[in-house]
C-alpha positions in Angstrom: -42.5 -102.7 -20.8 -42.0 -102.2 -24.8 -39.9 -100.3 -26.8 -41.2 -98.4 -29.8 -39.3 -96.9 -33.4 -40.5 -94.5 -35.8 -39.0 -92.9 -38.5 -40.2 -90.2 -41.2 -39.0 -89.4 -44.9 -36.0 -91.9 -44.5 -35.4 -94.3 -47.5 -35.4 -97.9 -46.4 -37.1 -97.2 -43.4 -37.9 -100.8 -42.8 -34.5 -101.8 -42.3 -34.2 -98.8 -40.2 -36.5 -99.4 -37.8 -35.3 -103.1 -37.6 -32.2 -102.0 -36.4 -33.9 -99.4 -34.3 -36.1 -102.3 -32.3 -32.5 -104.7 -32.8 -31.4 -101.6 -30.3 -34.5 -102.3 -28.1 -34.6 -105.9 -27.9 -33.6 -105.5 -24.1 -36.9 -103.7 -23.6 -39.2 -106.8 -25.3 -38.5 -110.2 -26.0 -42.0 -111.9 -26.8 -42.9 -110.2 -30.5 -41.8 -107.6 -32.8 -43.6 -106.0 -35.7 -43.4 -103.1 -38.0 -46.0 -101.4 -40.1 -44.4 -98.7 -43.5 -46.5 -96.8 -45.1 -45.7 -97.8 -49.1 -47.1 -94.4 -50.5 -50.4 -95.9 -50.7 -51.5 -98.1 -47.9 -50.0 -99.3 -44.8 -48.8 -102.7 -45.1 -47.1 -105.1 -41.9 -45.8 -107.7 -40.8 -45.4 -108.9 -37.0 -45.1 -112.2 -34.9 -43.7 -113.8 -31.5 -39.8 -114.1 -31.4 -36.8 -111.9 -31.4 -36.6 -109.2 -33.9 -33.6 -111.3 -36.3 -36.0 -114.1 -35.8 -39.3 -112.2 -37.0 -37.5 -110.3 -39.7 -35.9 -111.6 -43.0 -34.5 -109.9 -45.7 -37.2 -111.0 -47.9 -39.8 -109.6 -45.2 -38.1 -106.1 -44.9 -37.9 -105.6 -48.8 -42.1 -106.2 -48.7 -42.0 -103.2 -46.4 -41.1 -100.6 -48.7 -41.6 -97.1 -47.9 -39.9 -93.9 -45.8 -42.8 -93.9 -43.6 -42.7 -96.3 -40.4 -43.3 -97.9 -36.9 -42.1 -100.0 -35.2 -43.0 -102.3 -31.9 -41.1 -105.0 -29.9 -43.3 -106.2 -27.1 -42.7 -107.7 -23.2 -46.8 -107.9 -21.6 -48.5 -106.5 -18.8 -52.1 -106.3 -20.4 -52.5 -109.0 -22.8 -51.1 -112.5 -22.8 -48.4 -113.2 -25.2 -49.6 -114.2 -28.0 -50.0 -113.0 -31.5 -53.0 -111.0 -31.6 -51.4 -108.9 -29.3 -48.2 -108.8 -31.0 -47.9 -104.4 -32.1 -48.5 -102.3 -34.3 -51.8 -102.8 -34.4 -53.5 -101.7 -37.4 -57.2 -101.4 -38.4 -58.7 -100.2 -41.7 -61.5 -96.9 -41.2 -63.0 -94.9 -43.7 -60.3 -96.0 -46.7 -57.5 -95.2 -43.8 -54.8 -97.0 -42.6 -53.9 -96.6 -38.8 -50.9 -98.7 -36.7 -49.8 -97.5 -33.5 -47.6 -99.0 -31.1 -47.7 -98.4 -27.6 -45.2 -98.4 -24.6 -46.9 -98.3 -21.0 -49.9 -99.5 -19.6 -53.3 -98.0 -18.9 -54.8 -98.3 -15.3 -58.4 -97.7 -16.5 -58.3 -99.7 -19.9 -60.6 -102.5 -18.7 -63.0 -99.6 -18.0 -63.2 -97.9 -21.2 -63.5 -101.3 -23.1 -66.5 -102.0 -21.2 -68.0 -99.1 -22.1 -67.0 -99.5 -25.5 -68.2 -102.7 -25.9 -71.2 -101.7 -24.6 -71.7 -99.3 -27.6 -70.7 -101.8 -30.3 -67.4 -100.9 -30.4 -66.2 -104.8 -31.5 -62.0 -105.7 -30.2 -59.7 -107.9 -32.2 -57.3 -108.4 -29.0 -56.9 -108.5 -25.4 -54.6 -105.8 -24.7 -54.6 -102.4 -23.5 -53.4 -100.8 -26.5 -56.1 -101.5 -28.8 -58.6 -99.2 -26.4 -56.0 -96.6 -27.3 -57.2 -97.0 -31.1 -60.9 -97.3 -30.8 -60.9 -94.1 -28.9 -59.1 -92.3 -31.6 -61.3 -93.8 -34.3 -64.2 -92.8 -32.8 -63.6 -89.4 -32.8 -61.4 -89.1 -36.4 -64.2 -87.8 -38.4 -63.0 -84.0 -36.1 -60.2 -84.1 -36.7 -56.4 -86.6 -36.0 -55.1 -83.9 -33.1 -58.7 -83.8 -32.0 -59.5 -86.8 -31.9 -55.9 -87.8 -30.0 -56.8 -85.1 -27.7 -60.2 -86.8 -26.5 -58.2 -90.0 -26.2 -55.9 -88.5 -24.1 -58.3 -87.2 -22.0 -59.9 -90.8 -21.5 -57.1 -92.8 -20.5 -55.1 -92.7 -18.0 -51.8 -94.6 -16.8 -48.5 -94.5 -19.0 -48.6 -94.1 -22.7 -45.9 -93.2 -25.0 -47.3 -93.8 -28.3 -47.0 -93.8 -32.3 -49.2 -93.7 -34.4 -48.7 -93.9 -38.1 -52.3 -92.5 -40.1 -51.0 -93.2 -43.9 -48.2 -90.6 -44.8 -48.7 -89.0 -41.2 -46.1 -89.8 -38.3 -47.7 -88.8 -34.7 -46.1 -89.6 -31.0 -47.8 -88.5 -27.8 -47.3 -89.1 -24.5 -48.9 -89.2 -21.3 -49.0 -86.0 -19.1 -47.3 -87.7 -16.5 -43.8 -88.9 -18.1 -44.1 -91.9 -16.8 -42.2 -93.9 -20.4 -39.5 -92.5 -22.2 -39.4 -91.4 -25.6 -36.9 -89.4 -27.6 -36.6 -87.2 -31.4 -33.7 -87.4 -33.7 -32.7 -86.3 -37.0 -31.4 -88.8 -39.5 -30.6 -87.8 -43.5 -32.7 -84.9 -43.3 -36.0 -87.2 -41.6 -37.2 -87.5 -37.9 -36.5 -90.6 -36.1 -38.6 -91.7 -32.5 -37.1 -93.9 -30.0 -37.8 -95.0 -26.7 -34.5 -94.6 -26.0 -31.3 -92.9 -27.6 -29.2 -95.9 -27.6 -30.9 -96.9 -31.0 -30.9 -92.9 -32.4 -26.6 -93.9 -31.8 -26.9 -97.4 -34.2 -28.3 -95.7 -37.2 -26.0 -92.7 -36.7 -29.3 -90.2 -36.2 -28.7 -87.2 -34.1 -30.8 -86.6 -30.8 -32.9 -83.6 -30.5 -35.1 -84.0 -27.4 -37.6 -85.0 -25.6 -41.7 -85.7 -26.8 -42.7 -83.6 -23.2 -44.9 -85.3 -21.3 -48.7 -84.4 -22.3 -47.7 -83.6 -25.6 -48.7 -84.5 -29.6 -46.0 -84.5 -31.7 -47.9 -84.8 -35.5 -45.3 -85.0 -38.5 -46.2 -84.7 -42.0 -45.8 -82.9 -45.5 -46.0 -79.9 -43.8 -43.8 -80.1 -41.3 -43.5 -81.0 -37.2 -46.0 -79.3 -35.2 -46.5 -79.8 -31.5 -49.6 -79.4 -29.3 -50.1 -79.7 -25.3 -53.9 -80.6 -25.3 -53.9 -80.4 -21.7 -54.5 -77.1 -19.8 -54.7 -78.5 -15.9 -51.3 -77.5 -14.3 -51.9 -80.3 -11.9 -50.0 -83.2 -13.4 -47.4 -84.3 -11.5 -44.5 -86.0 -13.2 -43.6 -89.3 -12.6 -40.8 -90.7 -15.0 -40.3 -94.5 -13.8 -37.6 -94.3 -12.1 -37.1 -98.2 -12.7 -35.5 -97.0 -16.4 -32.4 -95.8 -14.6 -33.0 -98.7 -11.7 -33.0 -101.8 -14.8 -34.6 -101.5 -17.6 -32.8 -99.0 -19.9 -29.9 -99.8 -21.6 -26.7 -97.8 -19.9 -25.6 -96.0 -23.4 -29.0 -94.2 -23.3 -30.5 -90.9 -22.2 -33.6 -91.3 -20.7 -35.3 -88.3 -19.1 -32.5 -86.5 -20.2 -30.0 -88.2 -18.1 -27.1 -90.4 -18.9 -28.4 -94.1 -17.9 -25.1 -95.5 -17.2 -23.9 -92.5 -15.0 -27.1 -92.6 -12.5 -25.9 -96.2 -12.3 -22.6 -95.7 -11.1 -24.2 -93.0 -9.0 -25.9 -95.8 -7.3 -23.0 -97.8 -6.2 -21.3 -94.4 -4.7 -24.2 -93.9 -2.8 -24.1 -97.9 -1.5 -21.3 -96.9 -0.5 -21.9 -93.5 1.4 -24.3 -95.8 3.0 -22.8 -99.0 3.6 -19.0 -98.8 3.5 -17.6 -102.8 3.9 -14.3 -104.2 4.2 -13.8 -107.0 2.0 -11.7 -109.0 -0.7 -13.5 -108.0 -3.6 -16.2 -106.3 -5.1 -18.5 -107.8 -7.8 -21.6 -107.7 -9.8 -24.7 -109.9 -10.6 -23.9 -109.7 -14.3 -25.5 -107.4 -16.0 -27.7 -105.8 -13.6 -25.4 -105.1 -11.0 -22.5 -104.3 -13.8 -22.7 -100.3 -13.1 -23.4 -100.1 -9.5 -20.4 -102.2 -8.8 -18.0 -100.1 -10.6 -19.9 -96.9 -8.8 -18.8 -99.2 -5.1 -15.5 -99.7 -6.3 -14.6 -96.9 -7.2 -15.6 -95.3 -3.7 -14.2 -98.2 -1.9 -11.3 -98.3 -3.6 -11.6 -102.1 -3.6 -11.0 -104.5 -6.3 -13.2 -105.0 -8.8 -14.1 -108.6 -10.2 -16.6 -110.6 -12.3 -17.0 -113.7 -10.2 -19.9 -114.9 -12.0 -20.0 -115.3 -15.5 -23.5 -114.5 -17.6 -24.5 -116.7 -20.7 -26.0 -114.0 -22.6 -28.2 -116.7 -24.6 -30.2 -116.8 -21.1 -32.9 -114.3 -21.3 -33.6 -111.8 -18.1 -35.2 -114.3 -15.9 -37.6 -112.5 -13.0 -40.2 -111.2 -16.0 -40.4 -115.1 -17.2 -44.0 -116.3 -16.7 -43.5 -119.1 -14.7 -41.3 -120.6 -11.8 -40.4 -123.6 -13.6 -38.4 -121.9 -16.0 -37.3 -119.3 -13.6 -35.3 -122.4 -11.9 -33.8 -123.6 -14.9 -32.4 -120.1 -16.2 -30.8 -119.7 -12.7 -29.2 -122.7 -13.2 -27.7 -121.6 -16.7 -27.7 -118.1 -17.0 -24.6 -117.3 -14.1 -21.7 -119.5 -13.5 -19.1 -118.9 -10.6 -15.6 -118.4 -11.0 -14.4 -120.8 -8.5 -11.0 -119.9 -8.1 -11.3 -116.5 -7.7 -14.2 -116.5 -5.1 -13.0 -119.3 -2.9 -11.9 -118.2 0.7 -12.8 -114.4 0.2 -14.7 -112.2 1.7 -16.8 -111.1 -1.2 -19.5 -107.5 -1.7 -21.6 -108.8 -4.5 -23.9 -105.8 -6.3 -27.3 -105.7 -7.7 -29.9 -103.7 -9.3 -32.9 -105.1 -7.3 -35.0 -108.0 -5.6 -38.2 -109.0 -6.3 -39.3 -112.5 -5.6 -36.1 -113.4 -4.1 -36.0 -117.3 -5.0 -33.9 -116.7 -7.7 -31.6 -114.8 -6.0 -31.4 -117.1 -3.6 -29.7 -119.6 -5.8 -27.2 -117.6 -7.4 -26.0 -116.8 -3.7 -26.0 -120.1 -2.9 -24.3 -121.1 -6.2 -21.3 -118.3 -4.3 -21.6 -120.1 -1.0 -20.9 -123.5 -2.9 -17.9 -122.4 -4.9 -16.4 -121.1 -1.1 -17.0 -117.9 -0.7 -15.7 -117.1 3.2 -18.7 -114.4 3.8 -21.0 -112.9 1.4 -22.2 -109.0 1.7 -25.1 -108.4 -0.5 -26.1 -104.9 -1.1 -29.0 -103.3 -3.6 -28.7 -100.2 -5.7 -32.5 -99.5 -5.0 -35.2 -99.7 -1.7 -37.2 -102.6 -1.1 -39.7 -103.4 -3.8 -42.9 -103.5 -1.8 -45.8 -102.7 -3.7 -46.6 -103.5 -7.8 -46.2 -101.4 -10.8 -49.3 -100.8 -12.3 -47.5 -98.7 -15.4 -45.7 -101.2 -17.6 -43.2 -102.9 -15.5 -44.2 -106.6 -14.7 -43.9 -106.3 -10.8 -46.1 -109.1 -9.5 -48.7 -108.9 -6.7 -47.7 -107.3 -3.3 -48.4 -111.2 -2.1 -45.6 -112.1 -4.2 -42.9 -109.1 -3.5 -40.3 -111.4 -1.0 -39.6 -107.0 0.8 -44.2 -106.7 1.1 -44.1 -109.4 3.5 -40.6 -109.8 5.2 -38.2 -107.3 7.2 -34.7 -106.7 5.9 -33.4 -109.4 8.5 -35.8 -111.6 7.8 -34.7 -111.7 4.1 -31.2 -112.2 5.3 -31.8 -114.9 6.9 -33.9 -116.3 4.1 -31.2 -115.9 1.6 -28.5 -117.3 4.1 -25.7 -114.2 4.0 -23.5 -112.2 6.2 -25.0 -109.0 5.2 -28.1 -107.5 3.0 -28.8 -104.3 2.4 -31.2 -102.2 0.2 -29.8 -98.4 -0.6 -32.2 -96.1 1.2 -34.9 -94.1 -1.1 -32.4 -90.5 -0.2 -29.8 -92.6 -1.6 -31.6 -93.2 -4.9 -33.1 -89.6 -5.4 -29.6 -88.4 -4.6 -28.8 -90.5 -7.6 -30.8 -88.5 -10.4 -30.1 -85.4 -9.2 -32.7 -82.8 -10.7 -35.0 -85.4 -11.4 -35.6 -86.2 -7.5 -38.9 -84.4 -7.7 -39.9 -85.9 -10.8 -40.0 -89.7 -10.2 -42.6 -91.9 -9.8 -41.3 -94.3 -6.3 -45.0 -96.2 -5.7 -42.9 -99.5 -6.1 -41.1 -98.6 -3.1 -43.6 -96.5 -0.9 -46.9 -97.0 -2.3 -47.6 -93.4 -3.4 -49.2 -94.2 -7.1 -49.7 -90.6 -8.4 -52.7 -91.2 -9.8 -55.8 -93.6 -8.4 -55.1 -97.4 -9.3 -57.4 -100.3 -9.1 -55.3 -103.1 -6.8 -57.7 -105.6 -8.3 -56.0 -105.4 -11.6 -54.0 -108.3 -12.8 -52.0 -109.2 -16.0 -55.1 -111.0 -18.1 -57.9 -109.4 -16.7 -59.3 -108.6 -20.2 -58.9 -112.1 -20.8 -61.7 -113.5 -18.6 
C-alpha cells in the first residue's frame, strides 16, 4: 500500500504536495519523495523516513515549480530500501519522466523477464519500474499511446502518476482495485489517493479517475480516455480501504470511510448482540466499529486501552521481533476502569494473531472479569496479492484454525468475526463491486500463489 499526490498549475507545488503525502503518511511509512517539474527539467528528491523527516525547508525551496508528484511508500514488491524509494524518474530522448505508483502488479516479474531479455536494463527491484519501461518503450507513438499498451500489459492494481515534463497524467487499473481522487485547488488540479489530503490544502473534490481510465492534463486542458473496449472487467475496489487502511475523514470509492465503519459495528451488532459492562476499542482500528456497537447496544462506550501514537501500526512491521516489542508499547490498559467488568472489546481485523494475543492478555492481566472479542470483518484466509502486505496463507492464524480454535488460542470468553453479508451490507451499493479474495479466495483475475514480497530480488 502507498499513497500518491499530484498537483497541476499550483504555485508552490512542493510544499503542496508535502502536505498532501503529510495527509497520507498513514498509507506509507518507509520513504517519501517528490519530483516538480521547474519549467525546464524535472528535478527530485526522495529517501527512507517519514515525510517531516525527508523534507526540509531548504529541500522544498530546491523544488520549485507548479508542476508535481508525489510518493510515500509501504512495500509489497521491492524491499525497503532507497532505490525503491518513488517517484521514479528516468531521463529518455531529452525527457524527464517520474511516476509514482500505488498497487501492485501480479504479472510484473513476468514482463521484466521479458524485458530484460530484450536489453531493457532496471535500476530497482520493484514492480513499479516495469510500469516505466513499458511506457518508454512505446513513447516515440505517442504518451496516451504508449500508456495504453502499458495498460494492456500489466495486470493487478495500479493507480498511477506520471509526470512527462509540463504534462500531469493519472491512470488507473480497469479493475478499481486502489483509490484515487481529482480536486480543484486556486484554479489547478490536485490528485490524491484519498480526499482526506484534498480537505488539508483546502482543494475541492471533483471525482473519481474511473477505473480503466487516462486522465492526461496539460496546457491544453484535462482530457480523458478509456483505452479499454472489453466490457468484461469486473470491479474490485479493495474493500480493505474501508476495512483499515483509509483514513475515516476520506471518501474512497465514493463513500464516506468513517460511516462504512460505524456501519460495521451495527452490523456486529445485528449479528452478535452481548450483554456486558462496557464496550471498547483496539485504538485506532477498532475506534469506529465500537461507536457503530455502541450505539446499537446502547452500551457504554470506553477507551480502556490507551495508544502511544509514536508506535507505528505494528502487523505490516517486517519482523516478529519488533512486532513483540511495539505490543508491548504501543497499547496500555486502563486498569481501573477494566478491572472486574465484563468487557466487548472491537477490532478492525486479525491476521497473525500473536499480537493480538498479547494486548488481550495485557486486558486479562489488568482484571478484566470476561472478555468478548468481536471483528468488524470475516476471517482473513487467503493473501492479498494487490498492495496490501497480507502474508502467506501459512501464516494467516483464520487459513489454518476454526473460529473455536482461535478462541481458545487467544484465551477469551467469546470471538467472533462479522459474517461477509455483514460487511457487504456495510458499503451498500458497492456490494457488487468489491474485491473479497482475502476472505474467500475468489482473486478476480489469475494470480501466481508462488509470488512473494522479494521475488525480483533473487
Amino acid at each position: 500500500m502507498c499513497g500518491i499526490f499530484g498537483i497541476y498549475r499550483v504555485s508552490e507545488a512542493s510544499k503542496y504536495i508535502y502536505f498532501g503525502l503529510y495527509s497520507l503518511q498513514h498509507r506509507g511509512q518507509e520513504g517519501a519523495g517528490i519530483a516538480v517539474f521547474n519549467g525546464q527539467k524535472i528535478k527530485y528528491w526522495k529517501n527512507l523516513g517519514l515525510v517531516s523527516e525527508v523534507f526540509k525547508e531548504n529541500i522544498l525551496k530546491e523544488l520549485s515549480g507548479e508542476i508535481g508528484i508525489g510518493h510515500v511508500r509501504y512495500s509489497t514488491t521491492g524491499l525497503p530500501v532507497i532505490q525503491n524509494v518513488q517517484p521514479f524518474c528516468v531521463n529518455f530522448a531529452k525527457k524527464t519522466l517520474a511516476l509514482a505508483h500505488n498497487g501492485n502488479l501480479v504479472n510484473a516479474y513476468q514482463i521484466r523477464t521479458e524485458l530484460e531479455e530484450e536489453g531493457h536494463i532496471f535500476q530497482t527491484t520493484m514492480d513499479s519500474e516495469v510500469i516505466m519501461h513499458l511506457i518508454v518503450k512505446h513513447l516515440k507513438e505517442g504518451l496516451v499511446s504508449a500508456i495504453s499498451k502499458a495498460m494492456y500489459q500489466i495486470r493487478g492494481a495500479y493507480s498511477v502518476l506520471l509526470l512527462y515534463n509540463d504534462t500531469l497524467v493519472a491512470f488507473r487499473d480497469p479493475w478499481g482495485f486502489r483509490p484515487l481522487a481529482l480536486g480543484i485547488l486556486n484554479g489547478g488540479y490536485v490528485i490524491s489517493s484519498e480526499t482526506c489530503a484534498f480537505d488539508l490544502i483546502s482543494a475541492q473534490y471533483l471525482r473519481d479517475i474511473e477505473p480503466g481510465e487516462i486522465l492526461v492534463i496539460d496546457q491544453k486542458g484535462i482530457h480523458s480516455f478509456f483505452p479499454f473496449k472489453e466490457t468484461h472487467f469486473k470491479l474490485s475496489h479493495c474493500i480493505f480501504e474501508f476495512i483499515y487502511f483509509a483514513r475515516p475523514d476520506s471518501l474512497i470509492f465514493k463513500k464516506n470511510v468513517y460511516l462504512v465503519r460505524k456501519n460495521l459495528g451495527y452490523n456486529l451488532y445485528k449479528e452478535c448482540p452481548l450483554e456486558a459492562d462496557l464496550v471498547m476499542p483496539f485504538p485506532d482500528s477498532g475506534n469506529y466499529a465500537a461507536i457503530g456497537y455502541a450505539q446499537a447496544s446502547g452500551l457504554p462506550l470506553e477507551f480502556g486501552v490507551i495508544r502511544n501514537h509514536y508506535i507505528g501500526r505494528t502487523f505490516i512491521e517486517p519482523s516478529e521481533k519488533i512486532r513483540d516489542f511495539s505490543v508491548k508499547v504501543k497499547l496500555n490498559p486502563v486498569k481501573e476502569l477494566i478491572k472486574g467488568k465484563e468487557v466487548i472489546i472491537i477490532d478492525d481485523s486479525l491476521v497473525r494473531g500473536t499480537t493480538c494475543r498479547n494486548r488481550l492478555k495485557s486486558i486479562k492481566e489488568a482484571g478484566a472479569k470476561k472478555i468478548h472479542f468481536l471483528l468488524s470483518c470475516p476471517p482473513i484466509k487467503h493473501p492479498c496479492f494487490f498492495g496490501i502486505d497480507f502474508p502467506s496463507a501459512s501464516e494467516l492464524i483464520a487459513s489454518k484454525h476454526s473460529v473455536e480454535e482461535i478462541r481458545k488460542f487467544l484465551d477469551i470468553n467469546t470471538l467472533y468475526y462479522l459474517s461477509i453479508e455483514g460487511l457487504l451490507e456495510a458499503v451498500g451499493e458497492l456490494k457488487d463491486k468489491v474485491c473479497l479474495a482475502c476472505f474467500n479466495g475468489e482473486y478476480p483475475i489469475e494470480v501466481d500463489y508462488s509470488f512473494r514480497k522479494d521475488i525480483i530480488e533473487v
